[in-house]
C-alpha positions as CSV (number, residue, x, y, z in Angstrom):
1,X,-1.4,34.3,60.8
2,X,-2.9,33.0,64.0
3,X,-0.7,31.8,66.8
4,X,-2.0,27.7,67.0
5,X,-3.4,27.4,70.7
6,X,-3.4,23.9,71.6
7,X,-3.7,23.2,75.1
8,X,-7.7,22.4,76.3
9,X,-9.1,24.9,79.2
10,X,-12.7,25.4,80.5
11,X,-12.9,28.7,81.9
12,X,-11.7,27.8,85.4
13,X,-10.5,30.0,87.7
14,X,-8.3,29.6,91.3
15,X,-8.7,30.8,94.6
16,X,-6.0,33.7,95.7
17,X,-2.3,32.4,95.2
18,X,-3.1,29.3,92.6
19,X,-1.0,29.9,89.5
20,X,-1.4,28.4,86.0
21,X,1.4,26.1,85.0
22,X,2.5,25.6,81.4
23,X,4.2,22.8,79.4
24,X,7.3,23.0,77.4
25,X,6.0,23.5,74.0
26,X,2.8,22.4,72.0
27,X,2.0,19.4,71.6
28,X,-1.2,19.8,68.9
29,X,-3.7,17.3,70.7
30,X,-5.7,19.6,72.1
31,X,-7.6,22.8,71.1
32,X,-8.9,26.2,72.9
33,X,-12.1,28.1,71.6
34,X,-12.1,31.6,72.2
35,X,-14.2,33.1,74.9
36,X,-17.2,35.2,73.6
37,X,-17.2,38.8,74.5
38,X,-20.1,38.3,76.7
39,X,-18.0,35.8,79.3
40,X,-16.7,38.5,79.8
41,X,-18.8,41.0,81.2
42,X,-20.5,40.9,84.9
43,X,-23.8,40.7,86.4
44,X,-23.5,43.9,88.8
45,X,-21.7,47.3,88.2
46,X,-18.0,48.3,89.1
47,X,-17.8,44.0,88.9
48,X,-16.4,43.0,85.8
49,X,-12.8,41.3,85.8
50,X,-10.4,39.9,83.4
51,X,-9.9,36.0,83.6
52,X,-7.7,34.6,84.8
53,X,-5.2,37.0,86.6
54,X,-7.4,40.0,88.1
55,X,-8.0,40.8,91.7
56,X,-11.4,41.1,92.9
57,X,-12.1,43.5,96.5
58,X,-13.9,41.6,99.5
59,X,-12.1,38.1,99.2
60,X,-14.0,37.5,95.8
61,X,-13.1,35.5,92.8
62,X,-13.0,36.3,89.5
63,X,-15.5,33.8,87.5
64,X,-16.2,34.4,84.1
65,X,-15.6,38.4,84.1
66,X,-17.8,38.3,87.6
67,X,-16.4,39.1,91.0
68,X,-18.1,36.5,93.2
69,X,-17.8,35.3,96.7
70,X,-15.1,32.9,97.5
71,X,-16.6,29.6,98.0
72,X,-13.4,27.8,98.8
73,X,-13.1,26.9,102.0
74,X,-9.9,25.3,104.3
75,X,-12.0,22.2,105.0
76,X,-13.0,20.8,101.5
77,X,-11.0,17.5,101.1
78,X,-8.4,18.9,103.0
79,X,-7.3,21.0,100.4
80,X,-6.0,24.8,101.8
81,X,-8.3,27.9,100.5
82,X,-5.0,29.5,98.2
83,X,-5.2,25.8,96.0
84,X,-9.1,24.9,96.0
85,X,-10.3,25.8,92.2
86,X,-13.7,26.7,91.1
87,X,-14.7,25.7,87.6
88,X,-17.4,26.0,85.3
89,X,-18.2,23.1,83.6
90,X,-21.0,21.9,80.7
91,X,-23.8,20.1,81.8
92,X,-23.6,18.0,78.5
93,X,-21.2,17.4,75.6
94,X,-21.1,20.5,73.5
95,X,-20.5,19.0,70.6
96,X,-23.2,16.6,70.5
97,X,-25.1,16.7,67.5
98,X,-22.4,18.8,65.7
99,X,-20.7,17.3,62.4
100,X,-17.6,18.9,61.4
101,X,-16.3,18.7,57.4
102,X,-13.1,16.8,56.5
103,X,-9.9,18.9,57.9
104,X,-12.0,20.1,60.8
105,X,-12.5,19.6,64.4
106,X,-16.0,20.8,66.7
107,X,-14.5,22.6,69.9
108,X,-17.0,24.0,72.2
109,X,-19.8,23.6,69.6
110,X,-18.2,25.0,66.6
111,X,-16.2,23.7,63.0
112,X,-12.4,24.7,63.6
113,X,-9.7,24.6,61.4
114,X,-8.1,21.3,62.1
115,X,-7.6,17.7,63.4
116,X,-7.4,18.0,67.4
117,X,-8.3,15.7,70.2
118,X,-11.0,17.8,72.3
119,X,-11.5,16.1,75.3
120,X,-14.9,16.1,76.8
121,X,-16.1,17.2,73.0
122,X,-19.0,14.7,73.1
123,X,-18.4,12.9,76.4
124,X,-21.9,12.6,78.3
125,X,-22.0,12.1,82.0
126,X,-24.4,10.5,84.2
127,X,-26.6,13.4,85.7
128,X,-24.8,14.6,88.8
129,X,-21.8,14.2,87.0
130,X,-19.1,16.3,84.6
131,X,-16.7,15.7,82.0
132,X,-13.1,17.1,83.3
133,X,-10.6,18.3,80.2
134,X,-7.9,16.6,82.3
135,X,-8.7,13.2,81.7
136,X,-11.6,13.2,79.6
137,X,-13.7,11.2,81.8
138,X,-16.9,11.9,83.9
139,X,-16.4,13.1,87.9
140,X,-19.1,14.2,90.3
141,X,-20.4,17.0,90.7
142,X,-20.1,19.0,94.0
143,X,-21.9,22.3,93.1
144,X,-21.1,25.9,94.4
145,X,-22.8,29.6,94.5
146,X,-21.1,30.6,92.0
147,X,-22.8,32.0,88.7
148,X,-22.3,30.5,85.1
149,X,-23.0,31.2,81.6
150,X,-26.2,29.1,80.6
151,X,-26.0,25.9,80.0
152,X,-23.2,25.6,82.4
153,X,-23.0,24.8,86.1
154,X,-20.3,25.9,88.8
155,X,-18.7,23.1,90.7
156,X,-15.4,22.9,93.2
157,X,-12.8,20.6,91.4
158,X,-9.9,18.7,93.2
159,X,-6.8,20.2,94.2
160,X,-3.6,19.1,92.6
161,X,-0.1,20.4,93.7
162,X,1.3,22.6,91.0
163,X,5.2,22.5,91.0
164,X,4.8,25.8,88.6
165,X,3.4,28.1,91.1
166,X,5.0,31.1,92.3
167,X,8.0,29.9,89.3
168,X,8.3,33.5,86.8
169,X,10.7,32.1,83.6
170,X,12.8,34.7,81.4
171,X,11.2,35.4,78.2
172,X,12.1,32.4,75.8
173,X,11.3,30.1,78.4
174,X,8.8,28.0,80.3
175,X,7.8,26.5,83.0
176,X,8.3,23.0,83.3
177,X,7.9,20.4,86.5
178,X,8.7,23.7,88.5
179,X,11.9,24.7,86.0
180,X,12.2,27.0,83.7
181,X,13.1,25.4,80.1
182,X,13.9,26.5,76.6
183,X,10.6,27.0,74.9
184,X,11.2,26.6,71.3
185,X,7.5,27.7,70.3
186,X,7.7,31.0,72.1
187,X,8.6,32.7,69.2
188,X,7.0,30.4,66.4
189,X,3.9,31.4,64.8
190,X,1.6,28.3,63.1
191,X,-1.3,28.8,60.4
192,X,-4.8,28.1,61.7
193,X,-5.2,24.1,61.8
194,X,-1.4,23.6,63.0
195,X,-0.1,23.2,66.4
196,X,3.3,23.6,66.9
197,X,6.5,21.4,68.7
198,X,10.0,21.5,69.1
199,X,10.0,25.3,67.1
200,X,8.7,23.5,64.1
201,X,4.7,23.6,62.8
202,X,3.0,20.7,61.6
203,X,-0.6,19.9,59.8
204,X,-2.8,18.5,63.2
205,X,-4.2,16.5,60.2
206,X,-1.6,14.9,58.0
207,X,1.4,15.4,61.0
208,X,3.7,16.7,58.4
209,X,6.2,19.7,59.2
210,X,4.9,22.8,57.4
211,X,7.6,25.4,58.6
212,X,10.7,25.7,58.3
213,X,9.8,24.6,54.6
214,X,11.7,21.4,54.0
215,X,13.9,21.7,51.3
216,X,12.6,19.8,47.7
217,X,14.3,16.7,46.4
218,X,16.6,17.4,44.3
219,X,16.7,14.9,41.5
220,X,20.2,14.1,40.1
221,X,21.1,14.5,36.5
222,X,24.1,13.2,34.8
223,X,25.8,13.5,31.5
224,X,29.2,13.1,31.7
225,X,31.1,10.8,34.4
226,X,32.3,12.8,37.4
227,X,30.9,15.8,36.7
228,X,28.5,17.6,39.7
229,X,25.2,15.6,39.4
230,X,23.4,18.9,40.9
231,X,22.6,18.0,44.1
232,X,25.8,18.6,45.8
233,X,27.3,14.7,44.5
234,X,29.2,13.2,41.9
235,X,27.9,11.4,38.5
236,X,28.9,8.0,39.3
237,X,27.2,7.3,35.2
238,X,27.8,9.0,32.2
239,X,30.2,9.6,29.4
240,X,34.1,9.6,29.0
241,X,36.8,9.7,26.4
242,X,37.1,7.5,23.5
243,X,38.9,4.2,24.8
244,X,37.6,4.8,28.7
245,X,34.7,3.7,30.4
246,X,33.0,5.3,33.6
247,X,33.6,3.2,37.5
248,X,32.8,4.8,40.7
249,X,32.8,8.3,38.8
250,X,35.7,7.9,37.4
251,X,36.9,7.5,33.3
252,X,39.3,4.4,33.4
253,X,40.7,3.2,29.8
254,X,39.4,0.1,28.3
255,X,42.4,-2.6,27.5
256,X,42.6,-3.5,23.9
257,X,43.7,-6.1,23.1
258,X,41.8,-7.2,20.3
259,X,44.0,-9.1,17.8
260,X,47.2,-8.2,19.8
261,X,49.3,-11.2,20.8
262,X,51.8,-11.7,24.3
263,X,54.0,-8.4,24.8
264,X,52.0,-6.0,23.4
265,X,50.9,-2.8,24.6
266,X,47.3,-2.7,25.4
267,X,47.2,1.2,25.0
268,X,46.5,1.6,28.8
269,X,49.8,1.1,29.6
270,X,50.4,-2.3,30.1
271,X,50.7,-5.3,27.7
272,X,48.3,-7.8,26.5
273,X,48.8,-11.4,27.7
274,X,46.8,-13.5,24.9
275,X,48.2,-17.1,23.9
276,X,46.8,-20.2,23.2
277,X,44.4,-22.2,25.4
278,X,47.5,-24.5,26.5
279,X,50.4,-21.5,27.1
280,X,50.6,-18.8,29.0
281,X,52.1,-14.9,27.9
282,X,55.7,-15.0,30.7
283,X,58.4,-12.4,30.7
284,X,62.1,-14.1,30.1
285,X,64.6,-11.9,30.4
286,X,62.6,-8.8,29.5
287,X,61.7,-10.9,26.4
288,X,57.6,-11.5,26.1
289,X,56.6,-14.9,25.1
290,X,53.9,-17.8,24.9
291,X,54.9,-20.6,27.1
292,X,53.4,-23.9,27.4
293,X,54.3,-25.6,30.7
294,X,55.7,-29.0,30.2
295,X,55.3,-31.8,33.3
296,X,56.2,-34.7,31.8
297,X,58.2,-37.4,33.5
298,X,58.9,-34.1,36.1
299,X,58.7,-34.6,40.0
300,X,55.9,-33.9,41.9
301,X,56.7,-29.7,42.4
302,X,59.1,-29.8,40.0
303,X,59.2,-26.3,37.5
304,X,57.0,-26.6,34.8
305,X,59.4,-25.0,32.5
306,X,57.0,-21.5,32.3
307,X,57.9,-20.2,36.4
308,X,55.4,-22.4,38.0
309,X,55.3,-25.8,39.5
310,X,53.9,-29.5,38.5
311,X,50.5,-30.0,40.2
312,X,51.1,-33.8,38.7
313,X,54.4,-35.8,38.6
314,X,56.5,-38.6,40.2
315,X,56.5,-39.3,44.4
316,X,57.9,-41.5,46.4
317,X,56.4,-45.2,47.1
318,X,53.3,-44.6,49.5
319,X,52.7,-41.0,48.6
320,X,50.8,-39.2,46.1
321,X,50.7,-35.9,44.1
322,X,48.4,-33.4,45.1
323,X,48.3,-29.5,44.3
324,X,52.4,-30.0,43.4
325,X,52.9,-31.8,47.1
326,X,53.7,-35.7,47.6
327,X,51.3,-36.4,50.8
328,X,51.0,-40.0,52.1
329,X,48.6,-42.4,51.1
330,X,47.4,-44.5,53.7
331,X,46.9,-48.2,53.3
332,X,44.3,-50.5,55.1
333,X,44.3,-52.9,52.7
334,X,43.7,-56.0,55.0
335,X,44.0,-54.1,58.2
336,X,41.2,-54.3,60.6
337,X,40.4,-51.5,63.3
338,X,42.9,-49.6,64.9
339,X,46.0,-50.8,63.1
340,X,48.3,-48.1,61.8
341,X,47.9,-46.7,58.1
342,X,51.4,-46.1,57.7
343,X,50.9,-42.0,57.9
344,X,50.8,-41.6,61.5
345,X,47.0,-42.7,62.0
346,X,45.2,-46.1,62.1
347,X,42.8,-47.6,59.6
348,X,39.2,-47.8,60.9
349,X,37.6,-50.5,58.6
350,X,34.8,-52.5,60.2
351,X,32.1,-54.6,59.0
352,X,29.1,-52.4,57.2
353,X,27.2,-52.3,59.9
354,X,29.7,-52.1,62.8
355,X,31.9,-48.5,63.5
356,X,35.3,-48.6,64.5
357,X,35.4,-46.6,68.2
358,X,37.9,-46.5,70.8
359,X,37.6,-47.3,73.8
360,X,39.6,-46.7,77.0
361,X,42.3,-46.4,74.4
362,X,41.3,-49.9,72.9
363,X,40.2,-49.8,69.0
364,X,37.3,-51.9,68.4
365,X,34.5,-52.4,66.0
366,X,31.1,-51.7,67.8
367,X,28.0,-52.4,66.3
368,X,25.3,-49.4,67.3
369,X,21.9,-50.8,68.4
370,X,18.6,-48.9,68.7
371,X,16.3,-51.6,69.1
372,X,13.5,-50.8,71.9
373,X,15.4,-46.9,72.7
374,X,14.2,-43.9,72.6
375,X,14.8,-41.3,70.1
376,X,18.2,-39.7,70.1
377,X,19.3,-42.1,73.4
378,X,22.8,-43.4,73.3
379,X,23.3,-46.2,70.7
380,X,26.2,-48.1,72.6
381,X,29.0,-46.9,70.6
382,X,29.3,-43.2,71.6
383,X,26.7,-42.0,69.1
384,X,23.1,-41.4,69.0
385,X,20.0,-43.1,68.1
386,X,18.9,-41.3,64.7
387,X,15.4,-43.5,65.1
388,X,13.4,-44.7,68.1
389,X,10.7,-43.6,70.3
390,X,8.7,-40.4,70.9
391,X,6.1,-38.9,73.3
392,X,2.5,-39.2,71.2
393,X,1.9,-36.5,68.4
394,X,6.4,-36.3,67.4
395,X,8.3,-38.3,65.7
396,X,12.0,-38.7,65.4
397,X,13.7,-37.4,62.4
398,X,17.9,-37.4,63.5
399,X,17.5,-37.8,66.8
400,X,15.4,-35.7,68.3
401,X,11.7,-36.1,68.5
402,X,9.8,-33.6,66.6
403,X,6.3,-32.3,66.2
404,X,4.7,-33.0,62.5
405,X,4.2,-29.5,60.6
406,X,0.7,-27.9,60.5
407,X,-1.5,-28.9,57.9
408,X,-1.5,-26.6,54.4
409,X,-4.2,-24.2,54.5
410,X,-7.3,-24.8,53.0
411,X,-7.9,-24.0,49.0
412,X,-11.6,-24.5,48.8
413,X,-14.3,-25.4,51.2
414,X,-17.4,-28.0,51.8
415,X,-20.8,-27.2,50.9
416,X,-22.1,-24.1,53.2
417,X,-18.8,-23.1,54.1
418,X,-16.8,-20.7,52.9
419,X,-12.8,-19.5,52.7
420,X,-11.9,-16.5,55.4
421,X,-8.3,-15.8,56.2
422,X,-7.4,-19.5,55.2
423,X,-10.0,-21.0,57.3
424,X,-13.0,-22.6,56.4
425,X,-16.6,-21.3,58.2
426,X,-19.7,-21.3,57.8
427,X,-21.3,-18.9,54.8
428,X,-24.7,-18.4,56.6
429,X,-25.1,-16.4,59.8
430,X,-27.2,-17.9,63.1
431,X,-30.2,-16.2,62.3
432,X,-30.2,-17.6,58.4
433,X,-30.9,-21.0,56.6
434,X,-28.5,-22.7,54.4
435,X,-30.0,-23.2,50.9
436,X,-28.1,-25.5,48.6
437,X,-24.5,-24.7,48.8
438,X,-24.1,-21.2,47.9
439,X,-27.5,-19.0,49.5
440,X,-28.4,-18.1,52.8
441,X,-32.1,-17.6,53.4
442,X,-33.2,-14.8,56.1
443,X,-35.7,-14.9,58.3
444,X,-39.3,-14.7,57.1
445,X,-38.1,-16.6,53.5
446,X,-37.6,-20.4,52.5
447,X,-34.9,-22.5,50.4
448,X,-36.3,-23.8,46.6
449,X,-33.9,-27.0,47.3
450,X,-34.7,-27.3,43.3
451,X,-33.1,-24.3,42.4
452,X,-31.4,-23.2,45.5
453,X,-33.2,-19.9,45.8
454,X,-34.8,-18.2,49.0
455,X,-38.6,-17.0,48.3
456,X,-40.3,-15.3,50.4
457,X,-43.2,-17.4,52.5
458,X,-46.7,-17.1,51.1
């Protein structure tokens, strides 16, 4: 297996002292094609280097396996000689042209295994200009004496602090904004096609984790109730014991009581209760028996003879019976508003029209008006106006003034239209006639109105 190499580089190399900094762990967006053997090898004898960490004699640089002479200079964009960066960059995208299969991605030319974001793959630049693997985007050219493979051109690229210089990390670790961190990749080897993040490898093309193998659903499978269903649970189905039925997992009898009267047992360890529609199966004295409750001529409350109470019976003048409780009925009869209702309250009787309010502690009927108001404005007796008037376009529905809802959507369309995403537009594009209702005619043809066909013009 192939160690999956993610992160994007040209073959760029620094002046003396610039380090290369390194992030955390793959991230699988990016892709780096091997250098050919021949990058490797220099123009002159005793020359050839090793990129990116070699010395070269003289002040030289190491470009492409070729000492050459240090273009950097103190003075370029006020950027120090130990930080300026030399880089060898393509004059056009080097994967224009190329068409990768499905599951593959072009990289410097060529089909590799995988779905990667190359940047600068088949970006084309104005002439002058190069495509930077940073950002992906075009930047100008400001060319050097420096040597390059061909098709390539040498140009000085801007400086950028690096917070990782100078920073060495224990093994197991990386640098980081300038601190060493846990690299969970450093050990992690990823098939060809996968990148790899967080110590785990996943398909750069579907995003799914391919190692550590995730375990396979297990599918449960139950026979008998609370029994291990396989997959480290409980059968929560299944079958029990003659008499039992399976809840939650567990075998619980079944009361029978099937033909058995009040008292007995209902082989579950209790009793059965059955009586007829009217009675109800009570313990007396340890004795089981139907009883049916008996209320007449009883009090309000009163025991019903079976250990409950009347819900129905006798009260007192004024009150009635309700739940086995006497509660006081009020009375208005011929009382007007604000006289008391004999339970502690008032009666609030008005004409139909008219409410019964108070006011500064005065009861009094008041008759609400909305006549020439405004939707939901006070109606003169503490309430609101349920009707009135609204701003053009709302009307008022209980008091507040409300816009009308939009329109149902359209279900078919006039002639020359036609349905889109519950709009109605036109069926024929600018540049074509309608014909009829249901052709367009192109350019170059015209509309048989008689049979609402396009022909072609003669």
């Amino acid at each position: 297996m192939k160690n999956a190499i993610l992160l994007l580089v040209l073959p760029v190399v620094a002046c003396t002292g610039l380090m290369e900094s390194s992030s955390d762990d793959n991230s699988g967006l990016s892709f780096v094609p091997p250098m050919a053997a021949a990058d490797m090898v220099g123009s002159e004898a005793g020359s050839v280097c090793v990129v990116p960490d070699y010395f070269c004699a003289g002040g030289k640089i190491c470009v492409q396996g070729d000492c050459q002479a240090n273009p950097c200079t103190d003075t370029w964009v006020g950027c120090p000689s130990s930080t300026c960066k030399v880089a060898c960059v393509d004059l056009k995208a080097p994967c224009d042209g190329v068409t990768c299969p499905k599951g593959e991605t072009c990289a410097d030319g060529h089909c590799v295994t995988g779905c990667f974001n190359v940047p600068c793959a088949k970006t084309s630049c104005s002439a002058g200009q190069y495509c930077a693997p940073s950002d992906g985007k075009c930047h100008d050219l400001i060319q050097v004496g420096v040597n390059c493979k061909a098709g390539q051109v040498a140009t000085l690229v801007p400086c950028a602090p690096d917070a990782c210089a100078g920073v060495t990390c224990a093994a197991g670790t990386t640098c980081s904004g300038g601190k060493c961190v846990a690299n969970k990749c450093a050990s992690v080897t990823c098939q060809a096609g996968e990148y790899c993040k967080e110590g785990k490898c996943y398909d750069s093309c579907t995003g799914k984790v391919t190692w550590p193998v995730p375990p396979p659903v297990c599918t449960p499978k139950c026979t008998v109730c609370g029994a291990s269903n396989g997959c480290g649970g409980t059968c929560k189905t299944g079958t029990c014991a003659a008499g039992q039925t399976c809840q939650g997992g567990k075998c619980v009898c079944v009361p029978n009581c099937v033909t058995k009267g009040c008292g007995e047992a209902d082989d579950c360890g209790s009793i059965c209760k059955g009586c007829e529609a009217s009675a109800k199966c009570i313990n007396d004295n340890s004795v089981w028996l139907c009883c049916t409750p008996d209320c007449t001529d009883k009090a309000c409350g009163a025991d019903d003879g079976c250990g409950g109470t009347c819900s129905s019976g006798t009260c007192p003048s004024g009150q009635a019976c309700k739940y086995g409780t006497c509660v006081c009925l009020p009375d208005c009869v011929a009382k007007g508003c604000g006289e008391a209702d004999g339970c502690g309250s008032v009666c609030k009787d008005c004409q139909a029209s008219a409410k019964c309010i108070n006011d500064n502690s005065v009861w009094l009927c008041c008759t609400p008006t909305c006549t020439g108001k405004a939707c939901g404005a006070d109606d003169g007796c503490g309430g609101t106006c349920a009707s009135g008037t609204c701003p053009t376009g709302t009307s008022c529905k209980s008091g507040k003034c409300v816009a009308p809802p939009p329109p149902p959507p359209p279900t078919s369309c006039p002639c020359g239209q036609q349905l889109v995403g519950g709009k109605c537009i036109p069926l024929c594009s600018p540049d074509a006639t309608l014909c009829g209702c249901t052709a367009c005619c192109p350019l170059g043809s015209s509309c048989d109105w008689l049979t609402s066909t396009c022909k072609g013009i003669s």
